[in-house]
N, C-alpha and C positions, 0 to 999 in steps of 0.2 A: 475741253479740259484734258490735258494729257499731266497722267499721273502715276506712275508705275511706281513701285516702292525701288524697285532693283528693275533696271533695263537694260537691253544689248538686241541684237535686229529680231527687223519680228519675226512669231512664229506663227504657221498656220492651226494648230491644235491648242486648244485652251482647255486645261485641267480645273475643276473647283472641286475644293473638299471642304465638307463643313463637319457637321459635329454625326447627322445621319446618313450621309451621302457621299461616294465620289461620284463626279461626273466627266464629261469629256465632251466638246464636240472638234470637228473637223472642219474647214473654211478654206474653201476653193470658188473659183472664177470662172463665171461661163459669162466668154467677152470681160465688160467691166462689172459686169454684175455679180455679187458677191452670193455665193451659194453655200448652204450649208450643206457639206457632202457625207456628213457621217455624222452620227452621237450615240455614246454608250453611258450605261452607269451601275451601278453597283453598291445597293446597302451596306451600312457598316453594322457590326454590332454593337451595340452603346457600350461607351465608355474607351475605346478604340481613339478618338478625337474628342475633344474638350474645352473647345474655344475660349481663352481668356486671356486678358490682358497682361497680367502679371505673374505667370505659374504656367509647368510646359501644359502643351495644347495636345500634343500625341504620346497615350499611356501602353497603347502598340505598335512601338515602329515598324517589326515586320508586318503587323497584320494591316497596320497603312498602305505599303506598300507593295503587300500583293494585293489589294484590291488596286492599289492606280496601277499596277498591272496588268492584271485582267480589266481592268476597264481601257486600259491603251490597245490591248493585243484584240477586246473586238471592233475598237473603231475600226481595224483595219486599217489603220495608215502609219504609216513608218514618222512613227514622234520622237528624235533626236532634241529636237528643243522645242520646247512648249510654251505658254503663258499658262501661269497657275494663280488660280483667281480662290481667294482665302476669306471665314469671316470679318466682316467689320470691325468684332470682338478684340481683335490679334491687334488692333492697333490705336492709338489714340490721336483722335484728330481735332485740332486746333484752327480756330484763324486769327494768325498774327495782322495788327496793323503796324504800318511803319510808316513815320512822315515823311522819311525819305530816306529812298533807297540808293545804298551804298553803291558805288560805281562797280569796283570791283567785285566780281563774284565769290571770293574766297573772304571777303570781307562781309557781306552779306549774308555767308555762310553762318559766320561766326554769332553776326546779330541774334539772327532768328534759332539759333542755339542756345544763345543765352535767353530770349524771350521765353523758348518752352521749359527752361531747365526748373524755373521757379515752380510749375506747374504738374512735370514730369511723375510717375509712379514708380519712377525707376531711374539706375544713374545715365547720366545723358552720352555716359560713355559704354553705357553696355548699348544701345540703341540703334537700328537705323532707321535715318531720317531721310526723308525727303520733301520738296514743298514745288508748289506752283504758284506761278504770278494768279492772281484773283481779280477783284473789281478797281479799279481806280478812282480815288478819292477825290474827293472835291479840291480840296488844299494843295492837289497836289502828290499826296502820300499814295502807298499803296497796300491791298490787303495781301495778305498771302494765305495759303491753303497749306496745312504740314501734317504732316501724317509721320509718328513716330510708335516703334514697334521694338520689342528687346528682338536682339541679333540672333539668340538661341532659339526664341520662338519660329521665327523664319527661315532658320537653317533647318527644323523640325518637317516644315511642310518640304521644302527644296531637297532634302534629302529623300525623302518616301519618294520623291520622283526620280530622285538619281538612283537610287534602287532598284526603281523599275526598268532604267536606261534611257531613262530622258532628263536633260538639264532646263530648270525652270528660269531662262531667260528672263521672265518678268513674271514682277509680284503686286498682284493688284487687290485692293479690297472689293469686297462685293458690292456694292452700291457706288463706288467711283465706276464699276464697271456698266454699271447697269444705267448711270446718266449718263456714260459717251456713246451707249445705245441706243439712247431716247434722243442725245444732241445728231446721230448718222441718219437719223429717220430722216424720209422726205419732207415731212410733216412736222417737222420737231417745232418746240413750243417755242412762242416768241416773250418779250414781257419777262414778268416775276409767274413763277411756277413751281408747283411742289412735286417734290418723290416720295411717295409710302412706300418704303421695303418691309415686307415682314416675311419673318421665318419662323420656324417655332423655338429658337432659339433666340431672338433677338428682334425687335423693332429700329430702324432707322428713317429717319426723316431728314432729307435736303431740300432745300428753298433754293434756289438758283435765278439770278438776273441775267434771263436770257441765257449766255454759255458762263457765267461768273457764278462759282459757288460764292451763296453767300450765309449759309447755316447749315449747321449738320448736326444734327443728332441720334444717338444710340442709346437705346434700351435696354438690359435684358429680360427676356422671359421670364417673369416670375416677380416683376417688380409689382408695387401697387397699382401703376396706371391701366389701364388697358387702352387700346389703340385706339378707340376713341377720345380717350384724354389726352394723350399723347399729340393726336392732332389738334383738340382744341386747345393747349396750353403753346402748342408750336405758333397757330394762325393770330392767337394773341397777342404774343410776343413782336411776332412781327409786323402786325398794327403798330404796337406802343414802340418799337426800338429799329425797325426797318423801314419806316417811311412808307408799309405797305396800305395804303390808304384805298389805291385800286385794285385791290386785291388780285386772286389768282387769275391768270390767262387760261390754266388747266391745274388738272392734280392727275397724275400718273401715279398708279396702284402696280406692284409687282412683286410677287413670293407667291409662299404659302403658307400653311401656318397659323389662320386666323383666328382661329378655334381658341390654339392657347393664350391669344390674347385678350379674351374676354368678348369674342366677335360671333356674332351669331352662327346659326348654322347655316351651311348654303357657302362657305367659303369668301374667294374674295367679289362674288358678287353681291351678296348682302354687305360684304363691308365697303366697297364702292357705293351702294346705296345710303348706307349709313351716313362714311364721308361727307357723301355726296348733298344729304339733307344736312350736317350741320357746319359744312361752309356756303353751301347756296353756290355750286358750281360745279357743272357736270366732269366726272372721273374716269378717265379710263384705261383698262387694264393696259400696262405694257404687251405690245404684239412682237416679237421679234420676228416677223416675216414681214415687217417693216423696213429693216433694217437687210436683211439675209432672205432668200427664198430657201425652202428645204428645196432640196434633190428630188426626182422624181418618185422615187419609191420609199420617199420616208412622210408618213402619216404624222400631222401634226398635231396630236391630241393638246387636251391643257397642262396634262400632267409634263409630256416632254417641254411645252411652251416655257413653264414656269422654272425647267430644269436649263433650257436653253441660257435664257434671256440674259442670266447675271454672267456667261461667259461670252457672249458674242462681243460686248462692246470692247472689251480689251481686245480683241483681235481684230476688227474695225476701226481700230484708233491706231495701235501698231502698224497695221497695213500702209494707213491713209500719212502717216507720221514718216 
């Protein structure tokens, strides 16, 4: 699935900032094999970033941007252009069907513009948009995947990086990013298969046929559900409206976070566990040294695993694209 909100060639360093964290890693080549060569990051102090949909997201611009500062200056690697990989929160994601798609591109444009406006939070003219071809239909039609985000929110995150002296080439959400991570793997799931993101901000869940998204959902922190519900009201849905009668191939767990959502203690492997007894199909955490190997002398605890994972896949997909 290639989805960048904003694209231009790729970059080797990927930025994410979310509400308590920047992070950064580095992605370099020994032979063809993709290495992870460097990764830094750096806590915010609350209230600094403020992931939402409709209201700005950063209440510190400088103090944004000297932290992707200092978290570029200890990668050590010279970041002119980056991927900068942002909450899920920052955008709203849709899937459009169409019975059929418009020949021309500018005209198709137009469609799936007027599909979301009805829907929108916001006017369709403050916004950027972008979309991917998705699953194709039986009839003939096709789905599409659209991710729509206000202008000014995104210039918020793109600026704290021009700040720092690097241009944010491309703007990915975090869980688009994190399923072209799980699609790079050697091992990537075949069939219908699920993604748990949690973070302590936010819950997300994607359903995927094979490389076709075909559900997404977003949470915030603090809602009634907890991430158990969350999954059981998603694998229902898609019994009754998805045809998923075979249920899942896999379920891939990846964040952190579990705590605030109502998940036991023990992290994400009690909530794999959890998962895991009320769909009746083994879970497993995403590994990004599936995808990437680290560098020799970087230690890959869980903590970095789980800091890694949401940036690798955008610069795997860049790369490969």
């Amino acid at each position: 699935m290639s989805f960048p909100l904003f694209a231009t060639p790729p970059p080797a360093v990927a930025v994410g900032i979310s509400a308590r964290y920047v992070s950064a890693v580095a992605l370099g080549r020994h032979g063809r094999e993709p290495v992870i060569t460097a990764h830094a990051g750096q806590a915010l102090p609350a209230g600094v970033v403020v992931p939402a949909l409709n209201a700005p997201n950063v209440a510190d611009p400088p103090g944004l941007a000297r932290a992707v500062g200092r978290v570029l200056e200890r990668l050590g690697a010279r970041a002119r252009r980056v991927a900068l990989v942002v909450p899920d929160t920052t955008a709203k994601v849709s899937l459009v069907r169409l019975d059929k798609t418009p020949a021309r591109g500018e005209d198709l444009d137009q469609l799936i513009r007027w599909h979301v406006r009805k829907t929108a939070p916001f006017h369709i003219e403050d916004a950027q948009l972008t979309y991917s071809p998705g699953v194709a239909l039986a009839d003939g039609g096709r789905e599409y995947i659209v991710a729509l985000a206000r202008r000014d929110i995104v210039r918020e995150f793109e600026a704290a990086c021009e700040e720092a002296g690097a241009h944010a080439g491309v703007v990915d959400l975090a869980t688009f990013s994190l399923v072209n991570g799980v699609l790079a793997a050697e091992s990537r799931p075949a069939g219908d298969w699920l993604l748990v993101h949690v973070t302590p901000e936010y819950g997300t869940i994607a359903i995927l046929r094979d490389s076709d998204l075909i559900f997404f959902r977003n949470r915030p922190e603090g809602s009634d559900e907890t991430l158990a519900d969350l999954v059981h009201q998603t694998a229902m849905y898609y019994e009754d409206r998805l045809g998923g009668s075979g249920g899942f191939s896999r379920v891939v767990l990846a964040g952190s976070g579990v705590e605030e959502w109502g998940g036991e203690a023990g992290g994400l492997d009690a909530a794999r566990r959890q998962i895991g007894e009320r769909l009746r199909v083994p879970v497993q955490a995403f590994d990004p040294q599936g995808v990437a190997r680290f560098g020799d002398r970087i230690s890959a605890d869980p903590g970095l695993l789980a800091g890694v994972a949401p940036l690798l896949g955008v610069l795997v997909r860049e790369g490969r694209a």
